[in-house]
GUDREN-379885 format. One line per 5 residues: number of its first residue (from 1); their letters; for each residue y, z, x of N, C-alpha, C, O. Coordinates in steps of 0.02 Angstrom, whole numbers. Last residue first. Layout:
N
NUM) A) Y,Z,X,Y,Z,X,Y,Z,X,Y,Z,X | ...
! end
This chain:
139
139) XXXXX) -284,-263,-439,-266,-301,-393,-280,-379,-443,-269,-434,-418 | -180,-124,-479,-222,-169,-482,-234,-239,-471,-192,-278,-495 | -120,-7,-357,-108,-63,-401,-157,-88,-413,-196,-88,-366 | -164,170,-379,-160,111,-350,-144,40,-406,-152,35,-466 | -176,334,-378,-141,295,-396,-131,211,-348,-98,203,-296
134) XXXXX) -282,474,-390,-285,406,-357,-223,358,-391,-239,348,-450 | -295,634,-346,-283,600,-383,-278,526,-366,-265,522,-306 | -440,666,-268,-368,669,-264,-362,628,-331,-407,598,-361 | -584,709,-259,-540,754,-286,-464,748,-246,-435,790,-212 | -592,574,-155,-616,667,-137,-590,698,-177,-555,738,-147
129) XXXXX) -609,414,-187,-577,457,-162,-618,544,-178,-668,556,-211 | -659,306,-204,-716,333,-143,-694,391,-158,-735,437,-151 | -580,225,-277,-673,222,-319,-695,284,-268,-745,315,-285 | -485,194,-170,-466,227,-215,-544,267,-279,-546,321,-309 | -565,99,-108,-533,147,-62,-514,187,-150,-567,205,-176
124) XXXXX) -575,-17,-201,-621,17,-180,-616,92,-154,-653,137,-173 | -428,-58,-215,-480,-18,-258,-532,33,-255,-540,88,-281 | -304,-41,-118,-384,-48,-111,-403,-6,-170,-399,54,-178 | -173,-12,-118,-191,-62,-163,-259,-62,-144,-279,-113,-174 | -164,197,-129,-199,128,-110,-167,44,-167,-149,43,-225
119) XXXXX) -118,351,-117,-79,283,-160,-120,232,-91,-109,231,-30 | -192,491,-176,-183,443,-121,-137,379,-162,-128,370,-222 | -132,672,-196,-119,606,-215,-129,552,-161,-94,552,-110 | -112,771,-143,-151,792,-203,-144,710,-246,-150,697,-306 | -135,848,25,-98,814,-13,-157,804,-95,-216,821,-102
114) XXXXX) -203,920,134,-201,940,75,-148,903,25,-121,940,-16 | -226,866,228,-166,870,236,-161,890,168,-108,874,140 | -365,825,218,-341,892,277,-288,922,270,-279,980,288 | -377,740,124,-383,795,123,-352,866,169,-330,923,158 | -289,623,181,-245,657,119,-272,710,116,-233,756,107
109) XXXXX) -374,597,280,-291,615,326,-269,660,247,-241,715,248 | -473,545,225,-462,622,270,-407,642,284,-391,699,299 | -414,421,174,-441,478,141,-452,556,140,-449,601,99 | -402,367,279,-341,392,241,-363,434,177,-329,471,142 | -529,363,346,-491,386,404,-424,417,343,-399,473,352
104) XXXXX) -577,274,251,-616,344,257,-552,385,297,-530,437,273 | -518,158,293,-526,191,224,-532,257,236,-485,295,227 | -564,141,416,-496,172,399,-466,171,368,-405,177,373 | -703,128,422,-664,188,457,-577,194,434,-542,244,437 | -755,58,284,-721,59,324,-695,121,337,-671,161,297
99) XXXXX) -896,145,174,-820,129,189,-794,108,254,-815,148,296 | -1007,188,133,-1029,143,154,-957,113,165,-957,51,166 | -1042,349,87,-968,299,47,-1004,211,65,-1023,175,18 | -1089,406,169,-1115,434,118,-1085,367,74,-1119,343,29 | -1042,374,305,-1114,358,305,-1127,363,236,-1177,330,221
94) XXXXX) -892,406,294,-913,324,311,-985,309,293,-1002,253,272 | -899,514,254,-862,474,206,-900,393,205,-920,352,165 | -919,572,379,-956,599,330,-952,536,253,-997,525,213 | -831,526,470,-905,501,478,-908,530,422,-880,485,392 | -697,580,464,-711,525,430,-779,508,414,-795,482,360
89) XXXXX) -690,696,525,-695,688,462,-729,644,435,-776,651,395 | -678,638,668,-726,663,654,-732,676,576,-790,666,558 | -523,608,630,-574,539,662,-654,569,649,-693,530,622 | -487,749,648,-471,697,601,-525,616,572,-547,590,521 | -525,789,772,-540,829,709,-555,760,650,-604,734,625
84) XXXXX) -449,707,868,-545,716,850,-551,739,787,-584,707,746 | -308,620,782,-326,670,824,-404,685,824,-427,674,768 | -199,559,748,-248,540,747,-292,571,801,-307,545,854 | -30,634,674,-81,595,742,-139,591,720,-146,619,666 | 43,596,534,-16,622,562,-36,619,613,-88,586,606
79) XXXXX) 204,599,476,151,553,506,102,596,561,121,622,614 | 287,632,358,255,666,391,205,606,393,177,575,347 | 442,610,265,389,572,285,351,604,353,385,602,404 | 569,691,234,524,658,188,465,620,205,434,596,158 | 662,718,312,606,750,322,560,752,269,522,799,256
74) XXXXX) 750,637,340,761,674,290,706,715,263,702,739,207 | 705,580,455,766,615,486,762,653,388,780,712,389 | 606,504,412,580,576,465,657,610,474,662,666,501 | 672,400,343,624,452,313,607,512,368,597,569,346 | 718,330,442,762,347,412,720,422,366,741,480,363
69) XXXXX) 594,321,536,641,339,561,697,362,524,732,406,550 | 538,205,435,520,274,449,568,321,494,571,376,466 | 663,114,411,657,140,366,594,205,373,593,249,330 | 647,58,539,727,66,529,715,120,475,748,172,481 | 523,1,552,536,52,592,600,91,566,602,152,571
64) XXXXX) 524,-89,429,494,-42,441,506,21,488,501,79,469 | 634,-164,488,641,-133,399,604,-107,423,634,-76,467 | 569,-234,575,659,-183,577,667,-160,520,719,-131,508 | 485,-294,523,468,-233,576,528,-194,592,534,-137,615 | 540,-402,447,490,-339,414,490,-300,463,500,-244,439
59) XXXXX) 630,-464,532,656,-436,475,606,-370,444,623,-314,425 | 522,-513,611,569,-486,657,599,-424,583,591,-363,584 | 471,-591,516,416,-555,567,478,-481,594,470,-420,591 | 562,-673,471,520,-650,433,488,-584,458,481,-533,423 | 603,-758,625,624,-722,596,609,-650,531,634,-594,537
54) XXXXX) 464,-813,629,471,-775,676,529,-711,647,518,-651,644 | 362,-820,459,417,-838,529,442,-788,559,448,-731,537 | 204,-797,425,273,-773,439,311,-815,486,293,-837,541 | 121,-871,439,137,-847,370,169,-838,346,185,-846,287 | 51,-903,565,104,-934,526,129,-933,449,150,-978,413
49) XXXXX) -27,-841,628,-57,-890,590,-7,-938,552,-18,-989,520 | 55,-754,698,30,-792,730,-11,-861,686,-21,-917,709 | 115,-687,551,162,-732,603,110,-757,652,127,-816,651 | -11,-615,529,30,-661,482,72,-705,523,58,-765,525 | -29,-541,643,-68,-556,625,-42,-637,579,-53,-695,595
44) XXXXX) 74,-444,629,85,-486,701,34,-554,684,49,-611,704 | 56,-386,472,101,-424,540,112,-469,575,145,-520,566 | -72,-349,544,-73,-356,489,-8,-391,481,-22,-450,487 | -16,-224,661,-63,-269,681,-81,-339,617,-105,-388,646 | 95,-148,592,92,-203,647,39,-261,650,47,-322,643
39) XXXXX) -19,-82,502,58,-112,480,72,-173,525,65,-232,508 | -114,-5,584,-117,-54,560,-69,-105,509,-89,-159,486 | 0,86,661,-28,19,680,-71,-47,645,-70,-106,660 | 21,161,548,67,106,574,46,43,633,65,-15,644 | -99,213,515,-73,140,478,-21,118,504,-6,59,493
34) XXXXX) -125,311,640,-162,242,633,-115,189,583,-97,134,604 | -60,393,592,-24,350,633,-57,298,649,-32,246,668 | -57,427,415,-76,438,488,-37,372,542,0,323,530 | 55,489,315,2,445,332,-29,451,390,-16,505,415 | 137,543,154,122,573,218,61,524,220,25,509,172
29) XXXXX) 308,573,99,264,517,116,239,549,174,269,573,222 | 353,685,-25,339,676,49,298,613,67,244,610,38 | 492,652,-173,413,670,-131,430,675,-56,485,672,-28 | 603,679,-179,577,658,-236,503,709,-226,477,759,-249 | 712,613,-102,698,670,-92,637,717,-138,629,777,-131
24) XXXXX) 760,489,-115,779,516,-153,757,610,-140,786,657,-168 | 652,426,-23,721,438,-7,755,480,-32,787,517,5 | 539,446,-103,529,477,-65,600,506,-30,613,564,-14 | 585,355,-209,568,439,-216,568,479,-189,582,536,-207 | 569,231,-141,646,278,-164,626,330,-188,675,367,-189
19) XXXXX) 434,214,-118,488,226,-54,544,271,-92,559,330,-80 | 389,206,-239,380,251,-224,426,289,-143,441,345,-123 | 468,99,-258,468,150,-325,465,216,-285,505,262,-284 | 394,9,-178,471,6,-177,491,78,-219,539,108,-196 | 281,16,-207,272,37,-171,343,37,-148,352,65,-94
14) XXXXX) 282,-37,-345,253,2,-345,268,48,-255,265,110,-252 | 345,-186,-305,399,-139,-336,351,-74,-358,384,-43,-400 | 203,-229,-230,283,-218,-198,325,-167,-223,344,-119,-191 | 114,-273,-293,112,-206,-306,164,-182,-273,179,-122,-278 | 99,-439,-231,73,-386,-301,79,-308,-257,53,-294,-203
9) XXXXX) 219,-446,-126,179,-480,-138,156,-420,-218,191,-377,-245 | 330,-450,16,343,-475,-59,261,-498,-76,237,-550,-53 | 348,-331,140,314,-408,127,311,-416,34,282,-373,1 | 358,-218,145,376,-257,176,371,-343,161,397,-396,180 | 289,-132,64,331,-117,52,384,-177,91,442,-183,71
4) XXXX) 147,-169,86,176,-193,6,258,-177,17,296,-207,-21 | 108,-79,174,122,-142,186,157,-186,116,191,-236,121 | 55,19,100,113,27,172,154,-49,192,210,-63,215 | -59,0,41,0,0,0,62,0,44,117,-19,21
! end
């Protein structure tokens, strides 16, 4: 859903809604630091295939950085390291679930972090969740 916020596609003004809430002081946006890389990588990814123009490319990652940086200064957005504990969670999810590590990986990040809400566009990821509440777009 991290990525919806950059790129114009289904579930955008869901994940626009939820940015200004967060601005607004509303909520806490909390993720791990893995998704920012996978933000980038997803990205960099689009512009090498040509999805994105260079410019396009340049515009989403200055919105992104410009806009976590704006969220950590209003101390609305808590980003997780990716730490053994964390990464060790995940196996339990991955063998019982049959999930990508980093499905499983944001799944753990919401338990540990006792948060009481995941926001996915992955369905699936959302079908797996741990006694959270699940809010996702449909795809």
């Amino acid at each position: 859903m991290l990525l919806k916020r950059y790129l114009e596609e289904n579930g955008t003004q869901t994940a626009d809604a939820i940015f200004e809430k967060a601005e607004e002081g509303e909520l806490t946006l909390v993720f791990s630091l893995w998704n920012i890389g996978e933000v980038l990588g997803v990205l960099d990814e689009k512009r090498r295939r040509k999805n994105l123009s260079e410019k396009e490319f340049k515009d989403a990652l200055n919105s992104f950085a410009g806009e976590l940086v704006k969220l950590m200064r209003l101390k609305t957005l808590q980003v997780i390291p990716v730490l053994t504990p964390l990464l060790t969670g995940t196996w339990e999810l991955v063998m019982s679930h049959h999930i990508y590590e980093a499905d499983a990986l944001q799944i753990t990040t919401c338990i540990q972090n006792e948060n009481s809400v995941l926001v996915s566009g992955d369905q699936k990821l959302v079908m797996q969740k741990k006694g959270l509440e699940a809010l996702h777009n449909k795809r």
